[in-house]
VOGU-3710 file (C-alpha; in Angstrom, 3 decimals, decimal comma):
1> xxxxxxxxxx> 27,130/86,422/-93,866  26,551/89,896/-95,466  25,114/92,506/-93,128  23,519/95,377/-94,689  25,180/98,921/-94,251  22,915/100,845/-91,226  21,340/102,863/-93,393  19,793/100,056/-95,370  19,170/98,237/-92,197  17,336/101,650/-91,364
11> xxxxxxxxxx> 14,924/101,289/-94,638  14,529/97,690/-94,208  13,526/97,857/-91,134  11,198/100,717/-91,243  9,644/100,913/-94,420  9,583/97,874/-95,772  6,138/95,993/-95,264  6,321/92,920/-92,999  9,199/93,912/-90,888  7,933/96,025/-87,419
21> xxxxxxxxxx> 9,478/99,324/-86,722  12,482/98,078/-85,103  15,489/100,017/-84,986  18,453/99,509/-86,894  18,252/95,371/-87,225  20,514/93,658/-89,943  18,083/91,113/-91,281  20,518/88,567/-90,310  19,670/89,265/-86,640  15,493/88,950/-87,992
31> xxxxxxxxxx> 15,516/85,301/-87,374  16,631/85,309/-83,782  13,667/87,317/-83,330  11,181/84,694/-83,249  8,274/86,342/-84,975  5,306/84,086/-86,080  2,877/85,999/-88,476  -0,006/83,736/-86,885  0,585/86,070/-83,836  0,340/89,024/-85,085
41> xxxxxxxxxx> 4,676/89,930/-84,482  4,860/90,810/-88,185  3,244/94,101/-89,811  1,084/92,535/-92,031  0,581/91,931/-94,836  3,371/89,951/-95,255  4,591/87,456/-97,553  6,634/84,142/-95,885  7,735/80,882/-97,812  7,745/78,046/-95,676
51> xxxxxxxxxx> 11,438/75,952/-95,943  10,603/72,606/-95,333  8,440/72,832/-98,615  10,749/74,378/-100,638  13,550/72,464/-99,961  10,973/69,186/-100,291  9,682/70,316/-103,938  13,530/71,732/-104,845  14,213/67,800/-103,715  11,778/66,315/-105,633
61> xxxxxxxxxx> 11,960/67,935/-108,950  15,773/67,067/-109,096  15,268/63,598/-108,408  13,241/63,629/-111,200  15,181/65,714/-113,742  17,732/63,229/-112,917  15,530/60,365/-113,495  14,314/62,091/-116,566  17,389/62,283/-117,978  17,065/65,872/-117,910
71> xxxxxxxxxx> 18,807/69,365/-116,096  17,472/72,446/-114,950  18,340/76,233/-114,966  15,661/77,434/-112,555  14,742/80,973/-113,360  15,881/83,643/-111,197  12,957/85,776/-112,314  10,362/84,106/-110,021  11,798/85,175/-106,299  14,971/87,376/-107,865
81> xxxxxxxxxx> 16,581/86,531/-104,457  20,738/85,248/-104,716  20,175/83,422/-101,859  17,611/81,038/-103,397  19,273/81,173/-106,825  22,157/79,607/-104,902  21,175/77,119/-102,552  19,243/75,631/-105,747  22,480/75,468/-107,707  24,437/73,895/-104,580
91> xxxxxxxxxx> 21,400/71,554/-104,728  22,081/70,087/-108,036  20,730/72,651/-110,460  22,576/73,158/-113,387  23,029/76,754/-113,199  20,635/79,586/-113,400  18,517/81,416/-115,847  17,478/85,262/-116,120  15,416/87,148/-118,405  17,276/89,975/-119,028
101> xxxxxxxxxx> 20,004/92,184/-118,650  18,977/93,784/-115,526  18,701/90,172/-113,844  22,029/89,020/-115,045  24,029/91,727/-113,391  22,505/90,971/-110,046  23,151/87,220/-110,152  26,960/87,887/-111,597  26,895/89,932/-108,706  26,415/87,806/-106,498
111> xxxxxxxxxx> 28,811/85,563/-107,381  26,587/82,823/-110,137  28,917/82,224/-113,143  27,019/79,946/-115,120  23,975/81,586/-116,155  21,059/81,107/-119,645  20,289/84,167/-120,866  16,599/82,864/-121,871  15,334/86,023/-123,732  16,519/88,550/-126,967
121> xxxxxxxxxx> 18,498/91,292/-125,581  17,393/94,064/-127,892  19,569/95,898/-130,626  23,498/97,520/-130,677  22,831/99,379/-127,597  21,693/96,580/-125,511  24,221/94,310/-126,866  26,760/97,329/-125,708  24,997/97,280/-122,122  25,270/93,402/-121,873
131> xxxxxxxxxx> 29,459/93,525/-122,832  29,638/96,134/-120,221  28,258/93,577/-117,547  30,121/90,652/-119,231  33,476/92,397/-119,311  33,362/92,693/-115,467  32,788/88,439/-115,277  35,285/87,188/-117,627  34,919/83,617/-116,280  31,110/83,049/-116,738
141> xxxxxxxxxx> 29,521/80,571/-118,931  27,061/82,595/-120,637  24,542/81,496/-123,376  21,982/83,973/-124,560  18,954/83,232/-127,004  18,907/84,766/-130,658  15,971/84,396/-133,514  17,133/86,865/-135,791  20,623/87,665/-137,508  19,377/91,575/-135,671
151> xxxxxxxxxx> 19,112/89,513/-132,543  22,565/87,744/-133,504  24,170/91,254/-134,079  23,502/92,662/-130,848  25,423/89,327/-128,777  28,070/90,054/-131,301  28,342/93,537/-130,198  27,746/92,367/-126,553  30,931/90,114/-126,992  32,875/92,473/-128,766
161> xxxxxxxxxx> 32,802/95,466/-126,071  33,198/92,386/-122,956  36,011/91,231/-125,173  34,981/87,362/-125,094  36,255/84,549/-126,859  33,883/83,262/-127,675  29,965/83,591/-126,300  27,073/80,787/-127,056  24,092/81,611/-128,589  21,050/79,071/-128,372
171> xxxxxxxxxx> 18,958/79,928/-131,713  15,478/80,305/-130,354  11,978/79,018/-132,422  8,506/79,347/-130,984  4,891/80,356/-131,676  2,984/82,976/-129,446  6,188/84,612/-128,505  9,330/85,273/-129,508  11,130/82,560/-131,609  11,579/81,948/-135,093
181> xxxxxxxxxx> 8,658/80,670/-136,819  10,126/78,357/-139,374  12,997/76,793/-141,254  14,200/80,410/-143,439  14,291/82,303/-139,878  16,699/79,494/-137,700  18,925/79,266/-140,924  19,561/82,836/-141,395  19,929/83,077/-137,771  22,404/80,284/-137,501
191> xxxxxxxxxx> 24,394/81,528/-140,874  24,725/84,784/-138,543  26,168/83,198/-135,832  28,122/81,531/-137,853  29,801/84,419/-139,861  30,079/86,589/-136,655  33,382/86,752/-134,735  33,276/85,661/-130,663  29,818/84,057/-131,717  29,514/79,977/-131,247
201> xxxxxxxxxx> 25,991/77,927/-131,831  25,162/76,648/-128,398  22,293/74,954/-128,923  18,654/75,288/-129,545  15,721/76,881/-127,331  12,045/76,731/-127,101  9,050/77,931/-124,484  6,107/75,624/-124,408  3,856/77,823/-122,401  3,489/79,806/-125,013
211> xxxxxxxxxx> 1,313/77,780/-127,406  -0,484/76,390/-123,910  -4,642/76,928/-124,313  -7,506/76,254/-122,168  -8,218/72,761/-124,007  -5,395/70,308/-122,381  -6,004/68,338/-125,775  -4,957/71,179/-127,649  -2,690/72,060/-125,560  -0,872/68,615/-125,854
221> xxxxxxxxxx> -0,636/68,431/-129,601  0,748/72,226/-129,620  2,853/71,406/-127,125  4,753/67,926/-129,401  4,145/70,191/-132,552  6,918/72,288/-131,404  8,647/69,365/-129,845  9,073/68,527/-132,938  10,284/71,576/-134,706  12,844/71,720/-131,895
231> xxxxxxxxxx> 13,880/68,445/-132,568  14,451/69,516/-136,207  15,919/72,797/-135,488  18,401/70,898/-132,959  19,697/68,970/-136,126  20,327/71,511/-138,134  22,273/73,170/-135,230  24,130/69,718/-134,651  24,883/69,348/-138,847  26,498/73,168/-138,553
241> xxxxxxxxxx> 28,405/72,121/-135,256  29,209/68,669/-135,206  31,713/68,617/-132,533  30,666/71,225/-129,941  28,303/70,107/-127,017  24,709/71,470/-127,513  21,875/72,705/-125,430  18,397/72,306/-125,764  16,319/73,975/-123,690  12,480/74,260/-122,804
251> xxxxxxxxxx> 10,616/76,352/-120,370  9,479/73,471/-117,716  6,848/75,732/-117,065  3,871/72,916/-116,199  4,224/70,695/-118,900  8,102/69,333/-117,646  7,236/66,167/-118,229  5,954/66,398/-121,860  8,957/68,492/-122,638  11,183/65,627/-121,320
261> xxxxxxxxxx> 9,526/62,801/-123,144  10,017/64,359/-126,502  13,908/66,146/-125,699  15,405/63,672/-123,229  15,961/60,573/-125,959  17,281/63,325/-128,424  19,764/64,095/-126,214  20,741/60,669/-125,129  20,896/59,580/-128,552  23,286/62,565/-129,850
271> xxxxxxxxxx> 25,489/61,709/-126,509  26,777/65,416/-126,695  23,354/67,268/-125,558  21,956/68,484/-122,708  18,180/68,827/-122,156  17,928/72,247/-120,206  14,692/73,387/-118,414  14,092/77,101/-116,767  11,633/75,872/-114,392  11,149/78,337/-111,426
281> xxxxxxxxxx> 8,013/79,028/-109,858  7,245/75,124/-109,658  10,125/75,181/-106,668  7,433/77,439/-104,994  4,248/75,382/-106,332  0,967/77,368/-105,419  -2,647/77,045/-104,476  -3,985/78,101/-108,058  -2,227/77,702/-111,695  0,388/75,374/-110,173
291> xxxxxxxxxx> -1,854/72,955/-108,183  -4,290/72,778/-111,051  -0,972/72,055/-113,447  -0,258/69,273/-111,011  -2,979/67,187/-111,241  -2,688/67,471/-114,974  0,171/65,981/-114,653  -1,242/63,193/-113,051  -3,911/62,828/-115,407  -0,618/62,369/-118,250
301> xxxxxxxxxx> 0,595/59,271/-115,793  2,192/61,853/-112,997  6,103/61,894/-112,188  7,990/58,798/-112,886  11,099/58,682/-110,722  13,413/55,778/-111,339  10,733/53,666/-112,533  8,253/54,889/-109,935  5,002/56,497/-110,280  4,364/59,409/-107,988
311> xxxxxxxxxx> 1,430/62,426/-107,798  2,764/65,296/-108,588  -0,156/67,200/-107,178  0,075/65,171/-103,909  3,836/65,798/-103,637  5,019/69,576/-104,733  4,025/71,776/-101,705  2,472/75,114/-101,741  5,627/77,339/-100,241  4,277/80,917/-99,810
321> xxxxxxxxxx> 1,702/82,538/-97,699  -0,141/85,650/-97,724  -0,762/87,084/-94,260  -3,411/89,588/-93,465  -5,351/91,353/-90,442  -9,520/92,058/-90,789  -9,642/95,216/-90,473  -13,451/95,625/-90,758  -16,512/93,836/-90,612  -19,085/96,744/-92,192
331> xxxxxxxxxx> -22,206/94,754/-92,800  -23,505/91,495/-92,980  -21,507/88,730/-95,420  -18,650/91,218/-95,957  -14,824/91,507/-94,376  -11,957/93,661/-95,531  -8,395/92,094/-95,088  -5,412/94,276/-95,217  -4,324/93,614/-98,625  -4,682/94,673/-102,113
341> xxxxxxxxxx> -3,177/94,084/-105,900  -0,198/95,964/-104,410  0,678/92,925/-102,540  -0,620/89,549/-104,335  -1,130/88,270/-107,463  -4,891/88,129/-108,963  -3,690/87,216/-113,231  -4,179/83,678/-112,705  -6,720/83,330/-109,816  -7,428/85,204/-105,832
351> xxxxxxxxxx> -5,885/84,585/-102,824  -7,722/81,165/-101,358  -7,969/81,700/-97,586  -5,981/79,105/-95,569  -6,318/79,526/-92,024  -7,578/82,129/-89,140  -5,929/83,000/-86,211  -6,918/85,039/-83,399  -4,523/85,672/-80,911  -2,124/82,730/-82,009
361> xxxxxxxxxx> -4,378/80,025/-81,660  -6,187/78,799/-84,709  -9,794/78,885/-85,303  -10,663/75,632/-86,896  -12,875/75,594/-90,004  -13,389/79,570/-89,748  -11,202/79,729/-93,175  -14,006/77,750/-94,855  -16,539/80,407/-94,297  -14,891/82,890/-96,426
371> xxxxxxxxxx> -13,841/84,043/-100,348  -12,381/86,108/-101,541  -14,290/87,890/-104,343  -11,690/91,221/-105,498  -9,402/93,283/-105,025  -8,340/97,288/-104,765  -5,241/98,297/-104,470  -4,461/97,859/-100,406  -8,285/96,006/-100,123  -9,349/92,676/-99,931
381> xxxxxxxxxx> -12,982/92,583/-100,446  -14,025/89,244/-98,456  -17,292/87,447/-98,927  -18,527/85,781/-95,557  -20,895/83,018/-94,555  -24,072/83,996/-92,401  -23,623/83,079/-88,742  -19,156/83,076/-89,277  -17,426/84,079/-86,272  -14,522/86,110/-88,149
391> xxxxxxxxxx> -13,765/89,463/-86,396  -11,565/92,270/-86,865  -7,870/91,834/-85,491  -8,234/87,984/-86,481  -5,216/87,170/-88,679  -5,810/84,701/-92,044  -3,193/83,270/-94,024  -3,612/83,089/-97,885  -2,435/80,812/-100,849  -1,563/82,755/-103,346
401> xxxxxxxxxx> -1,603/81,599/-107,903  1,085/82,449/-109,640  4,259/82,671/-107,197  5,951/84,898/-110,326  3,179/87,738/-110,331  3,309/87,686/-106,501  6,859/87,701/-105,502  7,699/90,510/-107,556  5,987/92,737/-105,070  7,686/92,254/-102,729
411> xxxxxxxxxx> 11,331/93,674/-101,694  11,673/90,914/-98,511  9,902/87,110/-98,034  10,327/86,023/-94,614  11,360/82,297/-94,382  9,168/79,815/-91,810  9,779/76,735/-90,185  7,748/74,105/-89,011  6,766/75,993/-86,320  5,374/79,239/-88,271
421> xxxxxxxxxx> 8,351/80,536/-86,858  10,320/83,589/-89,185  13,926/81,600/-89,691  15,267/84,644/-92,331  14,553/87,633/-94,296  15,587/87,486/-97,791  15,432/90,770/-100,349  14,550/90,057/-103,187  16,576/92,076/-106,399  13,515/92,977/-108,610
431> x> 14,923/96,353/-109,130
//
């Protein structure tokens, strides 16, 4: 295991929220500590992830990527924690994708050597930044994305100053984001991978989410509109490299299962493809954007695993939990809770409130009395039900929408067991 130097033990332990003012503990010691948030042992708020559920949903979505016939590249960006990125890759995942620069150094650094580069770089001077990482990891696989012969130049320069081979560039289309937008744009970016030294096509790439709206219908035919533009950017791709295997690659994002009914039997049929997805925060599921993508996916027929049907939105768990103290109860129908925009998510949905302890012990149905109407920036502004019992000191745990937005406020997630017991600390690397 790798203990932290004492000085970063030091700011860990004493600045960092969650973690009491304990003296000079290596956050490998913090699960021998047995802390439960529900009792009040960490200094809230605090963000946990309970195991049992991410392990179950990691589980479950690579039985059915498997089933699907296709892989996955979960993105780092969600949790940015090493440790995650690599128990899901010693799981079964594929390898791992980033989303930029930045987030590719700290995953080479810790040791992942097969990572998708899901995202432009920038110009020369990126492309000079990214060799400079690259030339340290002369053994990765590395595939980046490119829609532009600009974009093309800068992985050129990228593989020029790491001195590579040879480095794989996925030429990607879309709508709403980045991506070329039609035939002219992937075949002048594909003509300048192809004239550029250390350059090879890799493959195609797409993001789904992208084109997503508030009608599912509409949503739906977006979504197989571009399905279908990847399909005929893929050939293109495949006529310019006949021999080389090929990635194509899709977000995941909540509409997995579309993306594999259109990609899967392109790449079975070429029987040199790969179908590559970047989910991430699904691993974590959620009480908000994810749980409402869920039972869409039901609604399309839900998750078909080896010939079996099963509910998505009755089998991905919600992972992470929000824990926060009242801290005052100033007038009728109104509680503030110890936490603010600093500390969760609010761009797809509040906090939902879980579950209220007092003292350790639960109070049953006391959760149901309460809302959570907005935020400030360390404030939770609480609407309560005439007659509720809630009082300051009582402890409620949260579900949070949108594990992305959340996670990336905080610099350590405590791990729980079935118990509600902390089982590890893990930094994350957001930088």
């Amino acid at each position: 295991m790798q203990f932290l130097s004492r000085w970063e033990s030091q700011r860990l332990s004493t600045t960092t929220r969650g973690i009491p003012l304990v003296d000079g503990l290596a956050t490998e010691d913090i699960g021998n500590q047995r802390w439960s948030p529900a009792h009040g042992d960490l200094a809230l708020p605090a963000l946990t992830f309970d195991e049992t559920a991410f392990a179950a949903n990691r589980d479950l979505f690579l039985r059915w990527c498997a089933s699907a016939g296709v892989t996955v590249a979960p993105h780092a960006k969600t949790p940015m924690s090493p440790e995650l990125a690599h128990s899901l890759r010693a799981a079964g995942a594929w390898g791992t994708t980033v989303a930029s620069i930045q987030q590719a150094a700290v995953l080479l650094a810790s040791g992942e050597r097969r990572l998708l580069l899901a995202n432009e770089i920038g110009g020369l001077a990126a492309g000079r930044r990214l060799g400079a990482v690259l030339s340290a990891y002369p053994q990765t696989e590395f595939h980046a994305f490119a829609d532009s012969p600009a974009a093309v130049a800068a992985l050129a320069e990228a593989a020029r100053v790491a001195d590579r081979r040879e480095l794989s560039v996925l030429v990607e289309l879309g709508a709403g984001r980045a991506g070329a937008r039609d035939r002219a744009a992937i075949e002048a970016t594909m003509a300048a991978v192809l004239a550029a030294d250390r350059l090879v096509l890799g493959g195609v790439a797409t993001y789904e989410g992208a084109v997503a709206t508030a009608d599912a219908g509409e949503t739906i035919r977006a979504i197989s509109a571009l399905m279908e533009r990847t399909i005929e950017a893929f050939a293109l791709v495949r006529t310019a490299a006949p021999h080389l295997p090929l990635i194509i690659s899709a977000g995941g994002s909540a509409y997995f299962d579309v993306v594999a009914r259109a990609l899967a039997p392109i790449a079975q049929a070429d029987g040199n493809a790969t179908v590559l997805l970047r989910s991430g925060a699904l691993f974590f599921a959620d009480h908000g954007i994810y749980a409402r993508a869920f039972a869409e996916i039901d609604r399309r027929g839900g998750l078909i695993i080896d010939g079996a049907q099963h509910s998505a939105a009755g089998s991905f768990r919600p992972a992470l939990t929000l824990w926060a103290e009242v801290l005052s109860r100033p007038e009728a129908g109104l509680a503030i809770a110890g936490f603010g925009m600093r500390d969760a998510s609010f761009d797809q949905g509040l906090p939902v409130p879980l579950r209220v302890f007092r003292d350790g012990v639960e109070q049953q149905e006391l959760a149901e009395t309460l809302s959570v109407t907005r935020l400030n920036d360390q404030h939770a502004f609480l609407s309560v039900v005439s007659g509720s019992a809630l009082a300051v000191g009582d402890v409620i745990a949260f579900g949070i929408s949108h594990p992305c937005t959340c996670l990336d406020r905080w610099r350590v997630i405590f791990g729980l067991d079935a118990a509600g017991v902390v089982t590890r600390a893990l930094p994350t690397r957001f930088g």
